[in-house]
C-alpha positions in Angstrom: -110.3 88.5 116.7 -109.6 90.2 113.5 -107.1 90.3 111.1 -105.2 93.3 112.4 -105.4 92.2 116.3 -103.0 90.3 117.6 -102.3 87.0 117.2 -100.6 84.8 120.1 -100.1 80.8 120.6 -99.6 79.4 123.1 -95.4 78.4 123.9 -93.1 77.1 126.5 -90.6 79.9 126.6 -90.7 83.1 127.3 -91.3 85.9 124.2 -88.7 88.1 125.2 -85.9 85.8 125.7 -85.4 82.1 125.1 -84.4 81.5 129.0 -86.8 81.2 131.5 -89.0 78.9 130.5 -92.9 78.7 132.2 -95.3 79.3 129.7 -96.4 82.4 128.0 -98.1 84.2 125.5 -95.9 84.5 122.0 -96.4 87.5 119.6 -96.0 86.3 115.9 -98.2 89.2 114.3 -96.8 92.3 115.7 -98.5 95.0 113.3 -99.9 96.3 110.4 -98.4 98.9 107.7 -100.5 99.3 105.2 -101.2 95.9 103.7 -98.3 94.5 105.3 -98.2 92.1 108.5 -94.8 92.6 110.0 -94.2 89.0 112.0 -91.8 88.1 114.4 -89.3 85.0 114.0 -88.5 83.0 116.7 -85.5 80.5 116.7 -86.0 77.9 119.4 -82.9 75.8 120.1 -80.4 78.3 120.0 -79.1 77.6 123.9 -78.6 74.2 122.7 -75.7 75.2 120.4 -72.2 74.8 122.1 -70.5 77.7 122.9 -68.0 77.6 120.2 -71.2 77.5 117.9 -72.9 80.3 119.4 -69.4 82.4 118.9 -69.2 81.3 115.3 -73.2 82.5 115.0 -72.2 86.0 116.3 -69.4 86.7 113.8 -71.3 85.7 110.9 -74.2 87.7 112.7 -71.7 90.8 112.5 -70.9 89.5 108.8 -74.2 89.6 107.7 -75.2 93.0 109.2 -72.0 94.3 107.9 -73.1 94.3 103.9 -76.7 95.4 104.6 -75.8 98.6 102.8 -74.5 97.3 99.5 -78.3 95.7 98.8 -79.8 99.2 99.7 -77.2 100.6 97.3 -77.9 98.0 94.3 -81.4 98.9 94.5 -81.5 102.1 94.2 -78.6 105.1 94.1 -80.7 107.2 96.1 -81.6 104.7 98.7 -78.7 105.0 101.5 -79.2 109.1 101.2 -83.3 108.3 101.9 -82.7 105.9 104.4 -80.5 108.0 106.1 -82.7 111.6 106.2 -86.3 109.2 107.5 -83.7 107.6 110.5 -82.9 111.2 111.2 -86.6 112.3 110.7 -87.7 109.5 112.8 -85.3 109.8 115.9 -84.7 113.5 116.2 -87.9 115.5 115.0 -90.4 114.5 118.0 -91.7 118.0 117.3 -93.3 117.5 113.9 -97.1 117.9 114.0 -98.6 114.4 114.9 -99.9 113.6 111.0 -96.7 114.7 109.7 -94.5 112.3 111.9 -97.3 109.6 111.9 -96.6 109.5 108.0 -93.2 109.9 108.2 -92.7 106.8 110.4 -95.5 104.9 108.1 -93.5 105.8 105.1 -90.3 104.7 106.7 -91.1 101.0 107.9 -92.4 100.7 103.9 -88.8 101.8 103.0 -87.1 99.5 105.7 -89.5 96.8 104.6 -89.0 96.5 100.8 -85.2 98.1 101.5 -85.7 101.1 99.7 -89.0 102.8 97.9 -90.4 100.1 95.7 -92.7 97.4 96.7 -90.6 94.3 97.5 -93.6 92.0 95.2 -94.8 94.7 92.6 -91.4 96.3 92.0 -93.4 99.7 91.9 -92.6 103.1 93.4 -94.7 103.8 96.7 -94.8 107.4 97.5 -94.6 109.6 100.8 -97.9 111.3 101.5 -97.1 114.6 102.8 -96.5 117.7 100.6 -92.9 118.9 99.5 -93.0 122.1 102.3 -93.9 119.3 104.9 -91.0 117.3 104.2 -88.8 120.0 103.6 -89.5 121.3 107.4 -89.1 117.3 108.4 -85.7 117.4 107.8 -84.8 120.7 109.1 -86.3 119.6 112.0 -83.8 116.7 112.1 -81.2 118.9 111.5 -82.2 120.6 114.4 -82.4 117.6 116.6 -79.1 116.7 115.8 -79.6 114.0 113.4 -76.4 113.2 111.1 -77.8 113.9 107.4 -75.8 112.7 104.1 -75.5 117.0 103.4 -73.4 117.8 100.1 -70.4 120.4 100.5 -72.2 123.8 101.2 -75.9 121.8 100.9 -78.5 123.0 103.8 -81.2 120.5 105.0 -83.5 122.3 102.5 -81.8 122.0 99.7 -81.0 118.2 100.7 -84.8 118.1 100.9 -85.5 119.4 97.9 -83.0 117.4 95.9 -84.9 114.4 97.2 -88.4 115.7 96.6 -89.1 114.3 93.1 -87.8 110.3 94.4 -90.5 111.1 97.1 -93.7 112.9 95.4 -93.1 112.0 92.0 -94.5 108.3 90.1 -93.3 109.3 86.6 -89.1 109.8 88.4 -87.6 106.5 88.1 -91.3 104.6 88.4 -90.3 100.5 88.2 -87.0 99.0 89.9 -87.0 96.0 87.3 -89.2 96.4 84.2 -88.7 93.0 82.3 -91.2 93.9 80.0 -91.3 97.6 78.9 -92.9 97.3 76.0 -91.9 97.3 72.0 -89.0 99.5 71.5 -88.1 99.9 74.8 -84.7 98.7 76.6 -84.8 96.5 79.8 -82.1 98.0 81.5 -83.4 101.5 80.7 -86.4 101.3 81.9 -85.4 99.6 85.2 -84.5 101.9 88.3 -81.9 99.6 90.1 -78.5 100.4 90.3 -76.8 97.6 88.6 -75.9 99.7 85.3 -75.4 103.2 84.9 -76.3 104.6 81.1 -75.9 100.9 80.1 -78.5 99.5 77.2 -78.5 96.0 76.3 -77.2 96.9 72.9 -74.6 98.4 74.4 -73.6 94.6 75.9 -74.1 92.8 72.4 -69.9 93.2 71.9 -69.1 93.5 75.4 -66.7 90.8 76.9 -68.4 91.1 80.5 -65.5 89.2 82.9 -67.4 89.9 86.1 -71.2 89.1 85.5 -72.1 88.4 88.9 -70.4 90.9 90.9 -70.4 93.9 89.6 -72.1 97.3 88.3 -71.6 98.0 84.7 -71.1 101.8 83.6 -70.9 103.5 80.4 -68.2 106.0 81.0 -68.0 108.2 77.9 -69.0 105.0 75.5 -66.6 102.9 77.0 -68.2 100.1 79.6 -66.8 99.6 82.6 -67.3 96.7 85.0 -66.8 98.1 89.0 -66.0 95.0 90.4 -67.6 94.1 94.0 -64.2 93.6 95.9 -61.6 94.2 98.1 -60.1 98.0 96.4 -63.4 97.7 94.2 -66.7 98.9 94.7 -68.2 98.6 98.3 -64.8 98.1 99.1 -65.6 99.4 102.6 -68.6 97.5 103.2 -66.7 94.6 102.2 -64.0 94.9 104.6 -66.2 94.5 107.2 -67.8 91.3 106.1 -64.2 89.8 105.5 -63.1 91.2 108.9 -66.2 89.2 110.5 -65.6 86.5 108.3 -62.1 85.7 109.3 -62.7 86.0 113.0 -65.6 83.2 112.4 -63.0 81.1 111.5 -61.6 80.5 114.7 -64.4 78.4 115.8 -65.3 77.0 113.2 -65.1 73.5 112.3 -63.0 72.3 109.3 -65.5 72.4 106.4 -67.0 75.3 107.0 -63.6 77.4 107.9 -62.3 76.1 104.7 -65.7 78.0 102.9 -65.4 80.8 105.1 -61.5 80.9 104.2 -62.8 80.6 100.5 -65.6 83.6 100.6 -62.9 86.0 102.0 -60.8 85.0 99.3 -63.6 85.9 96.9 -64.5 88.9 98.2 -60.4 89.9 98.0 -60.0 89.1 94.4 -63.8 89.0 92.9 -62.0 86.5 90.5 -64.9 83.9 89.1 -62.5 81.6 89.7 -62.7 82.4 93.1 -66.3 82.4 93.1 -66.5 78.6 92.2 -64.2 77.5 94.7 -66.2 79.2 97.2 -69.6 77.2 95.7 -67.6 74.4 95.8 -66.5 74.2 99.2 -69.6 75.5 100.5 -72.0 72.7 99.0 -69.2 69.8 100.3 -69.9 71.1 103.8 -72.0 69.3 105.1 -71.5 68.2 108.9 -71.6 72.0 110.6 -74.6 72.8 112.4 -74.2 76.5 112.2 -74.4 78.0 108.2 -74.3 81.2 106.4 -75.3 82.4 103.1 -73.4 85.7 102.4 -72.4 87.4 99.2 -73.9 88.5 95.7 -76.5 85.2 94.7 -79.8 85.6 93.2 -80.0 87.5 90.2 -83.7 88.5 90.0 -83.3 92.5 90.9 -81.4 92.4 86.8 -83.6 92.9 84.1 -81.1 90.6 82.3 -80.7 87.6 85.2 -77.2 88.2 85.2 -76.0 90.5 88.1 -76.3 88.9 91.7 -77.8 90.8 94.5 -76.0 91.1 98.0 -77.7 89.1 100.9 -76.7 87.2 103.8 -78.6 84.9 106.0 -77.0 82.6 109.6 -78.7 79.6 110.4 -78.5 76.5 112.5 -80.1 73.2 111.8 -83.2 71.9 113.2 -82.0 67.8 113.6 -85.9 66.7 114.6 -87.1 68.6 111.5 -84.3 67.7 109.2 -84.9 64.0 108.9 -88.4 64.4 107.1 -86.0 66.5 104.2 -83.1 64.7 104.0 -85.3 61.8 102.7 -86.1 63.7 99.8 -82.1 64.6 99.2 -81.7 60.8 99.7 -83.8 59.6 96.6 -82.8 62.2 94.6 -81.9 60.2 92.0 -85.3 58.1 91.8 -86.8 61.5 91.5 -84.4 62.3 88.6 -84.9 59.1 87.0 -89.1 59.4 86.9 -89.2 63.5 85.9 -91.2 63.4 82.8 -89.1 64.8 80.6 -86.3 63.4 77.7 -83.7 60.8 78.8 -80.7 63.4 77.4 -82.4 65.8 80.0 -81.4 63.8 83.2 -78.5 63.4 85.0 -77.2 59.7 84.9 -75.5 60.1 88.3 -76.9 62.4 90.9 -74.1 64.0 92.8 -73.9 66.3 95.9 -77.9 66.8 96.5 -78.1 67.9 100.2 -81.1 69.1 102.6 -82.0 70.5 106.1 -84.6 71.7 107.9 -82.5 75.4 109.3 -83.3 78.0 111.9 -82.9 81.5 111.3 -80.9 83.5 113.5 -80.6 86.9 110.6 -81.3 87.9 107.6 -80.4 90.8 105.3 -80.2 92.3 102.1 -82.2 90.2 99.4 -83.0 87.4 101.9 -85.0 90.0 104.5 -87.0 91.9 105.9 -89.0 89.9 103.0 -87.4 86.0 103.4 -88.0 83.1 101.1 -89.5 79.9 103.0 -86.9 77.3 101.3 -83.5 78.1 99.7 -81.2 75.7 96.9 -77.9 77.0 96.0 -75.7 77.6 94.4 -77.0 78.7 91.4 -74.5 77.8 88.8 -76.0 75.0 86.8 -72.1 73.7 86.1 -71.8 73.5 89.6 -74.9 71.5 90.3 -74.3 69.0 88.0 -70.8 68.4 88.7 -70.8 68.6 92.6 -74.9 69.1 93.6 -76.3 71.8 95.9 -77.8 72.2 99.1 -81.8 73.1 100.1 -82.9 74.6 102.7 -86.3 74.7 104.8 -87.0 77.9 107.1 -88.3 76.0 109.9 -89.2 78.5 111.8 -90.1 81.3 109.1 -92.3 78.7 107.9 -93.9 78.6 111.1 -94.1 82.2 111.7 -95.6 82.8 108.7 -98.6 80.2 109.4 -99.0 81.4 113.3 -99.6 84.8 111.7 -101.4 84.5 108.4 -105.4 85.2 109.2 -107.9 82.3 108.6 -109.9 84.4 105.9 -107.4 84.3 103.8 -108.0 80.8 103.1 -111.8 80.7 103.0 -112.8 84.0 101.1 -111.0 82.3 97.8 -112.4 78.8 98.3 -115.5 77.5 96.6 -116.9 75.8 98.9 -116.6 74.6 102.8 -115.1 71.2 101.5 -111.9 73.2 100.0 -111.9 75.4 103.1 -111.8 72.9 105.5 -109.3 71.2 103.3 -106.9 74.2 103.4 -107.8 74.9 106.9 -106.5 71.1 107.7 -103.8 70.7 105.2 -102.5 73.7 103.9 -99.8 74.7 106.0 -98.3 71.1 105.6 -98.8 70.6 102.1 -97.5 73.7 101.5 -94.0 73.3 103.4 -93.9 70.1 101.5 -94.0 71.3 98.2 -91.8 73.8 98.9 -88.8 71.2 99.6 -90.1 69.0 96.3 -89.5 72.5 95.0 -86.1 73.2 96.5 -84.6 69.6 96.9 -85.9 68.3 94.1 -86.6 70.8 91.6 -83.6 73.5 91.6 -81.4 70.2 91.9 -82.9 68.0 88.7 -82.5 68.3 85.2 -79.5 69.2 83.0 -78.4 71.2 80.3 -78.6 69.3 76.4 -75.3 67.7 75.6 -74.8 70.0 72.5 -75.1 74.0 74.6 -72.5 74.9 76.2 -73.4 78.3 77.6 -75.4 78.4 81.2 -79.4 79.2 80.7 -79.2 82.6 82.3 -77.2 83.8 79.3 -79.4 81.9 76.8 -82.4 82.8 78.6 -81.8 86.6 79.5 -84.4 88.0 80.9 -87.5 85.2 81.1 -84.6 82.8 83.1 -85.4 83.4 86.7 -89.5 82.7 85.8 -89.0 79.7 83.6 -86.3 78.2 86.6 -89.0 78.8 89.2 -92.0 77.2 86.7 -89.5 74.3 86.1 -89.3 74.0 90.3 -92.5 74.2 91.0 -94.2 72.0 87.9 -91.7 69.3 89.8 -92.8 69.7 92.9 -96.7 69.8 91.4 -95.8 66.7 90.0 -94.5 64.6 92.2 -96.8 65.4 95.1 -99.2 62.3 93.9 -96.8 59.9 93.6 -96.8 57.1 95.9 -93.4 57.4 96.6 -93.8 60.4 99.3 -96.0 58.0 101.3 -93.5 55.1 101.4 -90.5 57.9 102.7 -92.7 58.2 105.2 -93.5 62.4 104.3 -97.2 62.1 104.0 -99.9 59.6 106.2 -101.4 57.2 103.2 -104.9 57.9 105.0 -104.5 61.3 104.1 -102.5 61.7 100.7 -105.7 62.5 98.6 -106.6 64.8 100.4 -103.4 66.5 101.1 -103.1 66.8 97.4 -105.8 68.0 96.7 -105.4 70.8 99.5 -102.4 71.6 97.3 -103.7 71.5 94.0 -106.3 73.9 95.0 -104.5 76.1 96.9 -102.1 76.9 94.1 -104.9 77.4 92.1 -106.7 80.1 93.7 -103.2 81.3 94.8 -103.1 82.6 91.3 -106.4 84.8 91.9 -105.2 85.9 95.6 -101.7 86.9 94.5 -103.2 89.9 92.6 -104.1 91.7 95.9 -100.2 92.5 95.6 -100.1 94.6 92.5 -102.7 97.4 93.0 -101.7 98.9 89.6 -100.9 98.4 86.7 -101.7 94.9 84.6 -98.7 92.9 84.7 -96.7 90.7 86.6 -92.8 91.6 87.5 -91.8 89.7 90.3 -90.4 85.9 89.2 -92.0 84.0 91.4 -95.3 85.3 90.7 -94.9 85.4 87.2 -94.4 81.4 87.5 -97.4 80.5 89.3 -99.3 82.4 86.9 -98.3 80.9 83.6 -98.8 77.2 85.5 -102.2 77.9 86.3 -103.3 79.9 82.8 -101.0 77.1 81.1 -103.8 74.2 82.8 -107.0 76.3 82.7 -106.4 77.0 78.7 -104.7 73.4 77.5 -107.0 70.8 80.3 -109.9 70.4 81.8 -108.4 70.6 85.2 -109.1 74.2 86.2 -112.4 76.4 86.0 -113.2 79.8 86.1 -116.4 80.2 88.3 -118.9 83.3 89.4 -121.0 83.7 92.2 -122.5 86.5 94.4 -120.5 88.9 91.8 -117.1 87.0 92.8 -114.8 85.2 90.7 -112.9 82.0 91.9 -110.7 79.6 90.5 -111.7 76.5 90.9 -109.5 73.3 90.7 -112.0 70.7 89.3 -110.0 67.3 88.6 -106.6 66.6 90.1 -105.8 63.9 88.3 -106.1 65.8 84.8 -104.4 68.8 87.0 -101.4 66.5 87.5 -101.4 65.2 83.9 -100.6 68.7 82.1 -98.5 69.3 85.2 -96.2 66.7 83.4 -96.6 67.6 80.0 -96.0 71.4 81.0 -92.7 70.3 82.7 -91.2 68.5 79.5 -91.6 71.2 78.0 -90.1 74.0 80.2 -87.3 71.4 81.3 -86.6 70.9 77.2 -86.8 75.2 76.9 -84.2 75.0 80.0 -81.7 72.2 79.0 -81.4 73.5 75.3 -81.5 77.1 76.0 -84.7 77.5 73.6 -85.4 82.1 74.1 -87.9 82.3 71.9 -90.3 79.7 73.3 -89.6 81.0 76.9 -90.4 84.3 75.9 -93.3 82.9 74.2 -94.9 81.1 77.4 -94.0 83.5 80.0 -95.7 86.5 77.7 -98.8 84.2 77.0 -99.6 83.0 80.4 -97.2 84.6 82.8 -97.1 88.4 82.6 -100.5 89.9 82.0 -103.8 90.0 83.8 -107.7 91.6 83.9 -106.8 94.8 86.0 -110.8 94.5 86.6 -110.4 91.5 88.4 -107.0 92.9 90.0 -109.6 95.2 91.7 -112.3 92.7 92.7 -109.8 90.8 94.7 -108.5 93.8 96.3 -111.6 94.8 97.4 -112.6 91.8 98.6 -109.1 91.6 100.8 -109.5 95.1 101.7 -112.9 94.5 102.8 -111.5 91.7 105.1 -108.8 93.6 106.1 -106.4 91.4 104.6 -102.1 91.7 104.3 -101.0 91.3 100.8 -97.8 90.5 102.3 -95.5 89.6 105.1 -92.3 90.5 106.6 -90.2 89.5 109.5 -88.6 91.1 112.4 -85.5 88.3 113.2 -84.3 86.9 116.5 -81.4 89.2 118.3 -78.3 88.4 119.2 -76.4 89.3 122.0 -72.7 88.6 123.4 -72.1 88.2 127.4 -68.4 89.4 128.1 -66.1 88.6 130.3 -63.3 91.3 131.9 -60.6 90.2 129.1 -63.7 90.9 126.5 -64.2 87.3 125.6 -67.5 86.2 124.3 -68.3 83.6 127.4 -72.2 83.3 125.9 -74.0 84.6 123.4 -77.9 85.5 124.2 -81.3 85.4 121.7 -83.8 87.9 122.5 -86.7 88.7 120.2 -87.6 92.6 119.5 -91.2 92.3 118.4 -90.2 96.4 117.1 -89.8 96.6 113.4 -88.5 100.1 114.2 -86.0 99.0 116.9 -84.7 96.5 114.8 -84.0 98.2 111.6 -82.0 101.5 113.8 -79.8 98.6 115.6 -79.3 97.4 112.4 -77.8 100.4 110.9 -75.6 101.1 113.5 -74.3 97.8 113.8 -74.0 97.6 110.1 -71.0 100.1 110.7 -68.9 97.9 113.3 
């Protein structure tokens, strides 16, 4: 079986619902566009939830649904008007000739994918491969058919067309969504396509007494800078509505801790006050007894060039208890971690508060969490907030696992050096990996504090090379602390094994480097944090230790992880020095290292790994179609059950989306 067949294990439920039982066949890789697997989630469990749990689900479902359209709109200001004309393309012009609505609907799971026209990873502009008359006669087809376009006063489908064209055909219009590095002379914000500032430079901000970082979109409105708060009467206010609407009928079944979050987010989203905002991140981290959570409202910052401006996302989720016992050992010794991080004694918290984990299930998400979801989650972000009252991690159970049913075998032996490191990530990498991503999001996100004498947060000392050094920081902890004895005596990893699981790991986040630049098929630079990170860890250890080579064979290049123990080493010396950049807020040296070893790579070998994938048939990424709900009425209209069914139909899902994204 090949990479783009499909792939199926082996389950005791049935695919298409969670009742039934018997076994079946389970679809995790449902297809291919372009390079990118689309995989189903599944979220086993969910009939086990009482039914005041499984009503609480649905209105958060609602809730999260309901703000899909503010992410769309923060990436790009053209995106709801796109989105809208491909729907209408794809579900009322069945008469287009076959190659025209074949790319059309090719085009259009790309766009639902990456929530607009740039590559979720690269942050690059992908482009729709018919000609301008093609698409023109698209949408007049749609037109025809009925479809409800986002026309102008007096504006014909044609000229609707048209006005979209040069978003559509043209690479130089609006070319990177968030271009941290632009080059000499050249402003961040300028040069970035999002829509979090209008005619805004960052010299523009050097005076500017900005009240609402977070949540909201900056203008320059005749040389005067206004802030369009995300509120209540604000910006998105409709959008917004509906969330709080949803919100507050969650509350009824609800359990105390989490109504008085929910009762804290609505209050939020009504005033946008920071204030407000804490609160919220407050009462959200001290519950910690629900089984049913929701992440919803504007929270990771890495779509702003500047690391200050959150983006809208939303995610439900129930907790896996069998899974969560593994974690919460981790949350347990927090401390202990804190107390043997290798960095300055002034760097470390003396007292540990608030650090919480669970293994979760995911029911939806939306916005910046999906179509594209992260594996493990720690919020909230605010570093005061951490240190005074701790944070919460998350693992995506079942993302986690989707993710492994679906990803091929070659894409762990083509990169290996030899049989020995294949077999090793064949055996160990799916659990080494899952493990280093909770070291990563328990343990990492959570440690460390700022220097006694800097009283700004790091995102505004930082600016721009924040989100990459914070994700460096989490994962050099987690690199670090994989070895230690410790993991084996919680009980997280078999003693028989823990060399070798380590190892699995050390190499696989070597050559992860190499593999990652199947993602970024132009250009030669990294944008996206994350893989920005990894980069600089593993050009930080091949130029300053003897842990890492660079090898040849057969006209391939691989990168080699030679000695773990001298790997591990400058893992710790690396760390001190990007938790001392963190805690005193040190720019210069975290531009320094993330321009050095982070940002830039060979586009030659760019294009040796991207043949070889290609030549394998390869994804360069994944995204996931999520589990649907579904209430069961009585007469009066009361919710008397709520059902999970899983699509396996990217397309199906994404049109039910939108239209519930308007109840």
């Amino acid at each position: 079986m090949n990479w783009h067949e499909e792939r199926a294990a082996k389950v005791g439920s049935k695919s298409g619902s969670e009742s039934g039982g018997g076994d079946t066949v389970r679809r995790y890789l449902l297809e291919h566009v372009d390079d990118v697997a689309v995989v189903q989630i599944y979220a086993d469990g969910f009939s086990s939830l009482s039914l005041r749990e499984k009503q609480l689900t649905w209105h958060l479902y609602l809730a999260a649904l309901a703000g899909r359209d503010i992410y769309y709109d923060q990436r790009y200001a053209h995106n709801l008007e796109i989105r809208a004309v491909l729907e209408g393309i794809v579900t009322h012009a069945q008469a287009l000739p076959p190659e025209v609505g074949a790319e059309v609907r090719r085009y259009t799971k790309l766009f639902w994918i990456n929530s607009g026209p740039y590559n979720g990873i690269t942050a690059r502009k992908s482009l729709l491969r018919i000609d301008a008359d093609a698409w023109s006669r698209a949408v007049e087809a749609a037109a025809a058919g009925g479809a409800p376009l986002p026309l102008l006063p007096g504006e014909s489908p044609r000229d609707l067309a048209q006005r979209l064209a040069p978003v559509l055909f043209d690479a130089s219009i609006d070319p990177v969504l968030t271009n941290k590095s632009p080059g000499p002379g050249r402003d961040i914000l300028r040069e970035s396509a999002n829509n979090l500032y209008v005619g805004v430079s960052m010299d523009d901000l050097e005076a500017f007494d900005e009240r609402h970082g977070l949540n909201s979109r900056l203008v320059n409105d005749g040389g005067r800078l206004v802030e369009e708060v995300y509120r209540v009467g604000g910006r998105y206010d409709r959008e917004i509505r509906r969330i709080v609407g949803h919100l507050e009928d969650a509350i009824a079944f609800a359990p105390p801790a989490t109504a008085e979050a929910l009762g804290a987010l609505v209050r939020f989203y009504t005033t946008g006050e920071d204030a407000d905002r804490v609160a919220y991140d407050i009462a959200w981290v001290r519950d910690q007894t629900g089984t049913v959570d929701t992440i919803n409202g504007f929270i990771e910052v890495y779509l702003d060039p500047r690391g200050t401006k959150g983006a809208w996302e939303a995610m439900v989720c129930y907790v896996n208890h069998e899974r969560t016992r593994r974690i919460e050992a981790l949350a347990a010794h927090a401390q202990w971690f804190e107390d043997h991080a290798p960095w300055r004694d002034d760097f470390r918290k003396p007292k540990v508060l608030g650090v919480t984990a669970k293994a979760i299930e995911v029911l939806v998400e939306t916005g910046d969490s999906g179509p594209l979801t992260p594996v493990g989650i720690n919020l909230p972000n605010d570093q005061a907030i951490r240190e005074r009252f701790g944070s919460k991690s998350v693992s995506l159970v079942n993302v986690n696992e989707a993710y492994e049913r679906s990803t091929p075998e070659a894409m762990r032996t083509e990169f290996s050096w030899d049989a020995a490191e294949a077999a090793r990530a064949i055996r160990w990498g799916g659990f080494s990996r899952e493990l280093t991503t909770e070291l990563h999001e328990v343990i990492g996100h959570g440690s460390g504090r700022m220097a006694a004498h800097v009283a700004q947060p790091p995102h505004e000392l930082l600016k721009e090379q924040y989100s990459a050094i914070e994700e460096t920081r989490a994962d050099l902890v987690a690199l670090y602390f994989l070895p230690d004895p410790k993991l084996v005596e919680l009980g997280l990893m078999p003693a028989e094994s823990a060399a070798e699981i380590v190892r699995a790991e050390f190499e696989q986040f070597t050559r992860g480097v190499l593999v990652q630049l199947r993602r970024v098929r132009e250009g030669s630079q990294l944008e996206e944090d994350h893989m920005r990170n990894r980069q600089l860890i593993v050009n930080w250890l091949a130029a300053n230790t003897s842990a890492i080579e660079v090898r040849e064979r057969d006209g391939k290049t691989y990168y080699v992880m030679t000695d773990a123990r001298a790997f591990h080493d400058g893992v710790g010396v690396l760390l001190a020095e990007v938790q001392r950049i963190k805690a005193e807020g040190d720019y210069p040296a975290a531009r320094a290292l993330t321009e050095s070893y982070g940002v830039h790579f060979d586009p030659a070998l760019r294009d040796e790994v991207v043949a070889r994938v290609d030549a394998l048939r390869l994804p360069s990424y994944s995204a996931f179609v999520m589990p649907r709900l579904s209430p069961v009425r009585d007469e009066a209209g009361a919710i008397q059950d709520v059902e999970v069914s899983y699509p396996c139909d990217l397309e199906a899902q994404m049109l039910e989306y939108s239209a519930l994204a308007r109840r």
